[in-house]
N, C-alpha and C positions, 0 to 999 in steps of 0.2 A: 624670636631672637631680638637682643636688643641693639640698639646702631654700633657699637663697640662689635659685639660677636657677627654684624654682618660686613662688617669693615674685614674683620682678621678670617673668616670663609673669604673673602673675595680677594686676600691677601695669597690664601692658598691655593688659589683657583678652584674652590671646590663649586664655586657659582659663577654665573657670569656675569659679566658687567649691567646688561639690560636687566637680569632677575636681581640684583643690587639695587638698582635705578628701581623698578617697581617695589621693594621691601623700605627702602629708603625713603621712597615719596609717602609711605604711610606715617615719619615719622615728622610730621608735622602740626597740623590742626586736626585734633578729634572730635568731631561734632558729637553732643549729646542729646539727643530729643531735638527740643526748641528752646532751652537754660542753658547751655553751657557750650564750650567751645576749650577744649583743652590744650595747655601746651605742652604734649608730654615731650619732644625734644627740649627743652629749654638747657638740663642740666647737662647734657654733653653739648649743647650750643655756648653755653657763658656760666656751665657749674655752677645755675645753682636749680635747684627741684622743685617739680610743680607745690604750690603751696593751694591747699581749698582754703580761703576765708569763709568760715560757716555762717558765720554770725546771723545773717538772715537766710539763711536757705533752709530749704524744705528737708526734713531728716531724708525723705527716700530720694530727693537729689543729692544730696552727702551721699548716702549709698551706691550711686550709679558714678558719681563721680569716682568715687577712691577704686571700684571694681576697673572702672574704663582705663584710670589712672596706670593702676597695677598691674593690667594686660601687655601695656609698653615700660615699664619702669620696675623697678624694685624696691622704691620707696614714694610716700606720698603723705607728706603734713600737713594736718587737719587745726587751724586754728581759729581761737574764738568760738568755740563748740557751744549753743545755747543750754544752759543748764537744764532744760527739760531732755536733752535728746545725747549726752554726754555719756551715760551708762550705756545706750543703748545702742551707741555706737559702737562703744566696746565692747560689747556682748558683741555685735554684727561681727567684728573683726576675729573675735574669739572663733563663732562659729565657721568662721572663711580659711581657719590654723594660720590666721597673720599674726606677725609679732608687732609688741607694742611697746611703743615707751611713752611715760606720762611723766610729768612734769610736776614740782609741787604748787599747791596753788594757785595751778592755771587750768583752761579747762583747751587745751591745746595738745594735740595728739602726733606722734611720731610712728608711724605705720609701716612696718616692711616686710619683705618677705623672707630676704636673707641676711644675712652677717654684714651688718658696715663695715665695709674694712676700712681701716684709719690711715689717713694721710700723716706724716709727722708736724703736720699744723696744729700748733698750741693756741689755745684760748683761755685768758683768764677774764673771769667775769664776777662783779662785787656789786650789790647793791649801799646803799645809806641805811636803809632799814628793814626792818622782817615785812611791811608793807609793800616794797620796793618787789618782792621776791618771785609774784609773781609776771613780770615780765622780764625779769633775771632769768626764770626760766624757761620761756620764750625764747628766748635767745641761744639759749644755752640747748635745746634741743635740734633750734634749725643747725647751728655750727655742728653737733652732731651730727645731722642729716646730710651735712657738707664733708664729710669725714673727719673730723678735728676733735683731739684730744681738748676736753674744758677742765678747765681745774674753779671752784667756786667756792668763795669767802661772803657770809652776806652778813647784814648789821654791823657794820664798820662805820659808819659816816662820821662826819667833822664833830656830832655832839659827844661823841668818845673817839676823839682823832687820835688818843694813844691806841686804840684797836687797830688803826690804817695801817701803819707803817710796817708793823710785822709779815703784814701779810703781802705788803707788796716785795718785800724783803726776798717771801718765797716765789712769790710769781716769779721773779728777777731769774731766782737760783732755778728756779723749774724750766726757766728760759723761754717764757711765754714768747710767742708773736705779737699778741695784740692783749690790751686789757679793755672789757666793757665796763661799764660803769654807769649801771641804775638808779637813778636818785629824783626824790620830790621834792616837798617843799621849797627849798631857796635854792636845791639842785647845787651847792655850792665842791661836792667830793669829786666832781669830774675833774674841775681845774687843780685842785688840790694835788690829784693823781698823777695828771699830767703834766703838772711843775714839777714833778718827782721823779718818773723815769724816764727811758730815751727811747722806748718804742708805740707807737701809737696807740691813743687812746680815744675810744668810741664812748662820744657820751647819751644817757638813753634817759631825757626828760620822764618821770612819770604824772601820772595824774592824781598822784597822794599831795593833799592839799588841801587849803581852806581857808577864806576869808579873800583877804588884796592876794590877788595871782593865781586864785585857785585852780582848781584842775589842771593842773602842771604848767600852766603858763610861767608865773613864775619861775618855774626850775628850769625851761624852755631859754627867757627871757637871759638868765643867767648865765648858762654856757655857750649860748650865742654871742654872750658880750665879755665873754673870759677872756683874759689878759694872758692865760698861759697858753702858749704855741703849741702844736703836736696833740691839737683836742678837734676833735672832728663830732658833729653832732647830729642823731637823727629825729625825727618827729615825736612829739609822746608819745607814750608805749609803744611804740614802735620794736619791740622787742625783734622782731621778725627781720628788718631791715636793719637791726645793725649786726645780729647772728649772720645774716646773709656778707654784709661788708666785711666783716673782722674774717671771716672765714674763706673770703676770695684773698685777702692781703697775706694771711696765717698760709694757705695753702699755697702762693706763690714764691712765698719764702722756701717754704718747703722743698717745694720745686726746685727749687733755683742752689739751694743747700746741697741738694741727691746730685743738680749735674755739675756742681762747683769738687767734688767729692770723687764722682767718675772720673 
């Protein structure tokens, strides 16, 4: 069971409070070996879900992780997957009957077991350019793993700034919560964005670049020092951490919409 379905057995008395307190206390720290240390309560502690950063880790601890993951959990995203161990992950998930969702251009994996059911949290999410895309979809994966409907526009940026505007047009009408906004070089479509509409905008430095400011410092530099309000911004590539943010804010509207409605 997971803490939700032992919450609502204890709601019905079908257990009792100490065998809750014992089912309960597992849902804390899961040790793995002597690598790992899992937090599978996390997303019913502060919504949001265990994330593996692979990057350096051993394939057969990716392995033990996502299994151990998915004992407490129904979902479990796998990012930064080292390109030698990326098929073979998904082969592993194949053969375990998980479901998958992948990403274009990233090598970041979206792992579950059952049906996401979706929250009415909107997400829009635009890169600057086709380089931009993969941590657009980064982002755009974890906000699914958050339950949030994404709607996504990429190669828009300021060097064909007649491409922007239509498209924010439709965010608007699709009545997004929050817009992301991927961008390198001079990073300059965050601020653009967010001089333009009235709901928040998450800006996500990448590391497309070259020369003075390279590897997204510049784009970094930029929207830390933008002029227009209503621009909040996270690390380079950071794809992970501002899907996570836009999708706490999207999903509290939500919330807050169902009991404004009741």
């Amino acid at each position: 069971m997971d803490l939700t379905e032992i919450l609502e057995t204890l709601s019905k008395g079908k257990i009792s409070v100490s065998k809750a307190q014992k089912l309960l206390s597992l849902y804390s720290i899961e040790k793995i070996e002597e690598f790992a240390k899992i937090d599978t309560g996390r997303k019913i502690r502060n919504g949001v879900p265990e994330v593996i950063f692979a990057e350096k880790k051993q394939l057969s601890e990716i392995k033990k992780i996502i299994v151990k993951v998915l004992t407490k959990t129904d979902l479990v995203l796998v990012s930064r997957i080292q390109k030698n161990h990326f098929e073979k992950i998904i082969q592993y998930c194949k053969n375990k009957k998980l479901k998958i969702r992948k990403g274009k251009n990233t090598r970041t994996l979206l792992i579950h077991q059952k049906v996401i059911k979706k929250t009415n949290g909107k997400i829009g999410i635009i890169t600057a350019g086709t380089s931009d895309i993969s941590v657009a979809e980064e982002a755009r994966l974890m906000c699914e793993a958050m339950n949030c409907e994404c709607i996504t526009s990429y190669d828009i940026g300021i060097a064909g700034l007649h491409r922007t505007f239509p498209v924010l047009k439709e965010f608007i009408k699709s009545e997004v919560n929050v817009i992301i906004v991927a961008a390198g070089m001079e990073g300059a479509l965050a601020s653009v964005v967010s001089s333009t509409v009235n709901i928040p905008v998450i800006g996500v430095p990448t590391s497309v670049g070259y020369g003075y400011g390279e590897k997204g410092v510049a784009a970094l530099a930029s929207m830390l020092q933008s002029c227009s309000l209503g621009l909040s911004v996270v690390n380079i590539d950071n794809g992970i951490g501002a899907g996570a943010i836009a999708s706490k804010i999207a999903n509290l509207i939500s919330k807050n919409n169902f009991k404004k409605k009741s």
